[in-house]
N, C-alpha and C positions, 0 to 999 in steps of 0.2 A: 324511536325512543323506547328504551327498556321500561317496563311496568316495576322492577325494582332498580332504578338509577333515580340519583340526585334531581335530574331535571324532571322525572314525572313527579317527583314530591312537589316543587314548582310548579309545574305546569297545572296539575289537576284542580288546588283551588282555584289560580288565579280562573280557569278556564271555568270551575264554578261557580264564581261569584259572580263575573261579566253574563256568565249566562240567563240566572238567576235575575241579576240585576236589568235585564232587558227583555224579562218575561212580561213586561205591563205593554210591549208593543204587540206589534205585528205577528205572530204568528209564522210569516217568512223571514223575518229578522232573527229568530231564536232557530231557526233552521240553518240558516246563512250561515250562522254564527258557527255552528257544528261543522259546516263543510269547511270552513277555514281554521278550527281549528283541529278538523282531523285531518284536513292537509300539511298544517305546520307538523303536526305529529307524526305522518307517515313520512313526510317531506325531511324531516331531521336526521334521517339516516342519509339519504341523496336526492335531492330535489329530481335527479333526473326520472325517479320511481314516480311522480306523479302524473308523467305523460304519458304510462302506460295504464295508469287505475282510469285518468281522464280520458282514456280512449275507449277502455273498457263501457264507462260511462254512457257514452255518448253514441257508441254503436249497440250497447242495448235500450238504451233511450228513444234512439230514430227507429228502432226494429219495434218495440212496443208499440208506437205510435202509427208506422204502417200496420201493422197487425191490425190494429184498431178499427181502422178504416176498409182496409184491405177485406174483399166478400170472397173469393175467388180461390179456393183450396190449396189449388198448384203453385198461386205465389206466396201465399201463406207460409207454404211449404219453405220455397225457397228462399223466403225473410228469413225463417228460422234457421235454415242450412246456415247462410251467411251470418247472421250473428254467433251459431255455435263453431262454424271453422273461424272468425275472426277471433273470438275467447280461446279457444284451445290450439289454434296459429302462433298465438303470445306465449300460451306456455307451453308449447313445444320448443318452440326458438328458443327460451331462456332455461327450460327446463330438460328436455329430452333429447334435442337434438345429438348434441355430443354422444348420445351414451348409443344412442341407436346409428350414426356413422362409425361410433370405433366395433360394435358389433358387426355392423355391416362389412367392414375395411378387414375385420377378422374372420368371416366370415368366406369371405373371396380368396383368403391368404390359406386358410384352412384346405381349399380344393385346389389348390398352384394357380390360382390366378391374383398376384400381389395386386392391391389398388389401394391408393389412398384420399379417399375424400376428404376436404378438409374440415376442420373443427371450427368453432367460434370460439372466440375470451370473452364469454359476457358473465357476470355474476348474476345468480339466482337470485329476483327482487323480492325482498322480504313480502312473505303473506300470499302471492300470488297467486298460488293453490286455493285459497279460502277465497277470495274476493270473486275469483272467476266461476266458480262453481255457485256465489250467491248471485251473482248479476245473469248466469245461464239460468238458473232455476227460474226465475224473474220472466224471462221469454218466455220460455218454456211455458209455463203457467199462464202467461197471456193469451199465448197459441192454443194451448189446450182449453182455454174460454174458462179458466177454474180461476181470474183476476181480469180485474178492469185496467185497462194500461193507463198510468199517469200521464197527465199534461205538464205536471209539477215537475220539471228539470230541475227544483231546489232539494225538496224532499228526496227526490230519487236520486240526487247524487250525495245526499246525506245517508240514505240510505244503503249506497253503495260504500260509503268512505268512514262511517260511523266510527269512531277511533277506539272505545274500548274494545271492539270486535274484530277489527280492522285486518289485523296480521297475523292471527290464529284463534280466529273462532269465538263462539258457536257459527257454525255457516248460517245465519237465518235466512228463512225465506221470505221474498217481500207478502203473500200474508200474512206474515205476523207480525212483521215488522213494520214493512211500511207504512200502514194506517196508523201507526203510532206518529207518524211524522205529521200526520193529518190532522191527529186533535191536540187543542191546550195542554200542557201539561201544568200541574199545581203543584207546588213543592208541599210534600208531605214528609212532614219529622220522621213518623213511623219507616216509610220506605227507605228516609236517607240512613237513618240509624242502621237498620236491617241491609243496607247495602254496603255502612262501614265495618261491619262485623264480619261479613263476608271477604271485602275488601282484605281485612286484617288477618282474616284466616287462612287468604290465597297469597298473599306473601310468608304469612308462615310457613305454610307447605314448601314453597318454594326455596325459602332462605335456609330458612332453618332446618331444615330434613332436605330437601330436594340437593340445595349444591353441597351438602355435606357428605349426602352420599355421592355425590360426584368426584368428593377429593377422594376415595377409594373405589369406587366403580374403575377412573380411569384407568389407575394403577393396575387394578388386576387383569382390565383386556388387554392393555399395552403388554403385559407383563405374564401374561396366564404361563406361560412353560416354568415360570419360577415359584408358583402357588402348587399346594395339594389341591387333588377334589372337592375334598370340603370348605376349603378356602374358596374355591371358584364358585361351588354353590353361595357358598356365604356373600361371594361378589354379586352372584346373579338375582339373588334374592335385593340385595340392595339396590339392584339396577331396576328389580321390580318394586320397590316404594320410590327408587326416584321418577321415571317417568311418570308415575301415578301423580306423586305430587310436583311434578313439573307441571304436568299438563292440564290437569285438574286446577292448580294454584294457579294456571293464569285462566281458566275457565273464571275461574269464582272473583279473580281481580277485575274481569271485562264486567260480567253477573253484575257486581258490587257496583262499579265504578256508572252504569249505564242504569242503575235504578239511585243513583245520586242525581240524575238529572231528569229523569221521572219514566225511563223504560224499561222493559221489560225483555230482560231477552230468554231465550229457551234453555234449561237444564243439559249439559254436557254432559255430566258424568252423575250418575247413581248408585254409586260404592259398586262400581264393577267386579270391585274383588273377593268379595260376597256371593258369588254368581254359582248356582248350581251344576252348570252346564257351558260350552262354550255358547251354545246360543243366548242363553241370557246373557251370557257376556257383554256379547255383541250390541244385545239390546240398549245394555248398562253404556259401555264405553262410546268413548265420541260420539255420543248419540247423534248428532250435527250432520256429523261425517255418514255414517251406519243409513240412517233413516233418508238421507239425499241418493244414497247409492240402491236402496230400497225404490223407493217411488220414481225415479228417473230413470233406471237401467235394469232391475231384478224384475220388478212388476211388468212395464212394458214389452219385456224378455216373455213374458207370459209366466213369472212369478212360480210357484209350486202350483199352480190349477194343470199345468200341461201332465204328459207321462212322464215317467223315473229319468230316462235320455236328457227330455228339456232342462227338468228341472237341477240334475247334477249341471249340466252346462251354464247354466245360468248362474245357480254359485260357483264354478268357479271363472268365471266370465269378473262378476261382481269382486271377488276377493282378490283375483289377477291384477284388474285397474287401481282397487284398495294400495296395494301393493306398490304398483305402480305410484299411483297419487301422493304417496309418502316418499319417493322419491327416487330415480334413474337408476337402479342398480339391482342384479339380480338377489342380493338379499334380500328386496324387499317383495319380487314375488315370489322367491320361494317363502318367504313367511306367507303370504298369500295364499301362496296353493296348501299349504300347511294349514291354514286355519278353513279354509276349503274344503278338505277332506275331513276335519273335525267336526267343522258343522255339518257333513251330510248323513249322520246316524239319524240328529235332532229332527232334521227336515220329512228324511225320507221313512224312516220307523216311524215317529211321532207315538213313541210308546217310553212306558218308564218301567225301566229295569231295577228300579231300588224300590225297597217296602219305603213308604214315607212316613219317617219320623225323624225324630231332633238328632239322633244318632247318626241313620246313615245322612240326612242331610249337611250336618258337618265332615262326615268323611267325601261326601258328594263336592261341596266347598274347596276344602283340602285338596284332591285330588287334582279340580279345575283350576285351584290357585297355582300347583305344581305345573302340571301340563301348558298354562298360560307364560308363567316364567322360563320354562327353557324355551319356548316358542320366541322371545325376546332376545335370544343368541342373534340369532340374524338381524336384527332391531339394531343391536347395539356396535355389533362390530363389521369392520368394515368392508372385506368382502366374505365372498364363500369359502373359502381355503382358511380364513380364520376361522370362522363359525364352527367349519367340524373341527377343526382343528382342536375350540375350546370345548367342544362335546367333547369329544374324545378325552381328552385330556380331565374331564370331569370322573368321568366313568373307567377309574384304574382304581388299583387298593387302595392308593391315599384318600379315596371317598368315603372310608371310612375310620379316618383319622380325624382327631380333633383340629378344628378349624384354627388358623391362627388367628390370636387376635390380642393387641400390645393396647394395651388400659392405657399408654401414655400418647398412643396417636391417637385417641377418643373414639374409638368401637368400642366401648362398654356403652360410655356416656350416648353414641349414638342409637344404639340399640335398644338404651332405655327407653330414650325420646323416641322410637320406633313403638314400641311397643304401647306407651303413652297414646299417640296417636291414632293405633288401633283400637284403642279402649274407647278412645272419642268417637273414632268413625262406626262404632259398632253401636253404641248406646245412642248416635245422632244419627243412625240409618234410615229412619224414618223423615227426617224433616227432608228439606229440599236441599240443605247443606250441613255440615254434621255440626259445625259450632254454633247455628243455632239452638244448640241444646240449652246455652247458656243462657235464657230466657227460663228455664224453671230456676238458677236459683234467683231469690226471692231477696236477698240482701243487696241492694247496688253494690256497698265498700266491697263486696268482695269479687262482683264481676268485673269491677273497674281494676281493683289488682289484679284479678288474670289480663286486662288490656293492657297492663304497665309492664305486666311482665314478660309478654309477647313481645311489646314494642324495645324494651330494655334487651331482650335478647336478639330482639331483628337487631338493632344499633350494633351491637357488637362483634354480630357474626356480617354485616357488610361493611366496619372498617375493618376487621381483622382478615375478610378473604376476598378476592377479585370475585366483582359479580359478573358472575356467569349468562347467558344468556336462555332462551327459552327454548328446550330440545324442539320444539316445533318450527320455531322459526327457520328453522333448515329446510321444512315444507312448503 
């Protein structure tokens, strides 16, 4: 179920009043309740997706629970072996396999020996990326004694199945999460308000900026040999606020939607594109994503404590599976090893080469904003023969020709509302999401018109354009 379609407008009160309405029982009845109705929700796309989140479930479930019990190091060991090949057995098969038999099949063809192993037709199950890496960390953490394994099979499969997080994030980790399943929750005005606002401003991102620039991003990758340089900058730059606000706007819908029922989940994005450096980037975006790959794989790598050798290998160890985790194809480790190489000045100097002040930290910004957007070439388009292809094709004389742009297909009007945006994101950089800002003014009538006016413009721009669906979901 899309977070901007007609059915989650449906679905989200009914699924909040029922819930609300059955907070004066049990404790495991307002749990229960969540797992069936983030089963309907993950379930609505193809029921047959729930026999693999359910499996996930229940083999980190049994694995925690021997852990538990289990004193004995070596089978410790081997509970966790087994729950981590059973998690990434699943998405291999649905994920990778293909892409690493038509390698391998090229591979042998490459040296005159033709083979052809065969492929599978299975379609990639929405979300599967995120669910598997929060239900591994789960073990993981039991194993490593830093969590008490639950008893609770309700909680924990609510916690696995949690429906505004469910299909693309935040990845949480059962510390933070889970113990939320554990205590009462009290419906509190202030949270639910501060969750609709959020709510409201990750469909705006989405809708109204995000697939806007989709109906011209598309055009210009499919189409880049018929655009100047500056036009394809002009494309890339747009591809750099839509992904932002795709994936941020459904951050802050999940954010929203999961403190209307009294949780709390962790901060994904922190105006990344504010970032001085790419390591702060890193810090800033998918933070979910960034900080699981941090604690699970960089640090146990032995982290930056080892020598200069370790520590390059380890980023790009980290940035490689990055790469990989977003999806089967060498685009996305060579964005990988691209951002790999960018972070090892950060790591390995750990020095600042710019006087620090307002001046050069905006050209410092600028810079990292530049260098992060052509790094999104490989992001967006589909394999590698495109990508240079669109580099290339950037960097001729037309780059510095005036960009086109026709005031009647609305690149004026989107660029305003561009810029809009940044105004917002800039003066709301400090809160935990920028349209909180909308708490200093001080008139209701007039914050209630910027809601009318949001919502009047959401209406318009989803009957006037096919909604699109969430760039991550393809993860």
């Amino acid at each position: 179920m899309l977070f901007n379609s007609i059915e989650f407008f449906w679905f989200l009160p009914i699924v909040f009043i029922i819930y609300w309405s059955i907070s004066f029982f049990r404790l495991t009845f307002q749990n229960f309740f969540i797992v069936i109705a983030s089963y309907f929700f993950y379930g609505y796309w193809d029921w047959f997706l729930l026999v693999l989140i359910i499996a996930s479930t229940l083999l980190d479930f049994s694995a925690g629970l021997l852990l538990k019990v289990e004193k004995k190091q070596s089978i410790r060991f081997s509970i966790l072996l087994i729950s981590i090949i059973g998690n990434l057995g699943m998405l291999f098969c649905f994920k990778y396999y293909n892409f690493f038999v038509y390698n391998f099949n090229q591979a042998f063809t490459f040296f005159g020996n033709a083979i052809e192993l065969p492929t599978l037709q299975l379609i990639l199950p929405v979300g599967i990326s995120f669910y598997t890496l929060q239900t591994m960390s789960y073990t993981i953490d039991v194993y490593n004694r830093k969590l008490e394994a639950t008893k609770d099979f309700i909680s924990f499969s609510a916690f696995v199945s949690f429906f505004p997080q469910l299909v693309a994030g935040p990845i949480e980790r059962a510390t933070h999460l889970l113990p939320q399943f554990y205590t009462a929750r009290v419906f509190s005005y202030e949270k639910a308000r501060d969750g609709m606002r959020q709510i409201l401003w990750g469909i705006s991102k989405k809708i109204i900026l995000a697939d806007t620039c989709a109906k011209f991003t598309n055009e210009l990758f499919i189409h880049s040999e018929n655009y100047s340089g500056s036009s394809l900058v002009l494309g890339l730059f747009l591809f750099t606020i839509q992904i932002y606000c795709d994936f941020s706007g459904y951050s802050d819908i999940a954010i929203g939607t999961a403190r209307l029922f009294g949780f709390e989940l962790m901060q994904n994005f922190n105006f990344p594109y504010f970032s001085k450096n790419i390591r702060e980037f890193w810090q800033k975006w998918h933070i979910s994503l960034s900080t699981w790959f941090r604690d699970y794989i960089y640090i146990p790598l032995g982290g930056n404590k080892k020598n200069k050798i370790i520590v390059i290998r380890n980023v790009f160890v980290v940035f490689i599976l990055s790469g990989l985790w977003h999806g089967a194809s060498w685009n996305f480790i060579v964005w990988g090893i691209i951002h790999a190489v960018l972070m090892l000045p950060s790591i390995l100097l750990r020095k600042h080469f710019f006087i620090q002040n307002k001046f050069t930290d905006t050209l410092r910004v600028l810079l990292t904003f530049c260098i992060i957007m052509l790094t999104w070439v490989f992001f967006r388009t589909s394999n590698l023969s495109q990508a240079f292809h669109f580099i290339q094709s950037i960097f001729t004389p037309s780059l510095f020709s005036i960009p086109y742009i026709d005031i009647k297909d609305g690149y004026l009007s989107l660029l305003i509302m561009i810029l809009c945006f940044i105004l917002i994101e800039w003066n709301g950089k400090n809160y935990s999401f920028s349209f909180k800002i909308i708490e200093k003014v001080k008139l209701k009538a007039v914050r209630w018109a910027v809601y009318l006016f949001l919502l009047i413009l959401i209406y318009f721009m989803v009957n006037n354009e096919e909604n699109l669906e969430f760039i991550y979901f393809q993860f």
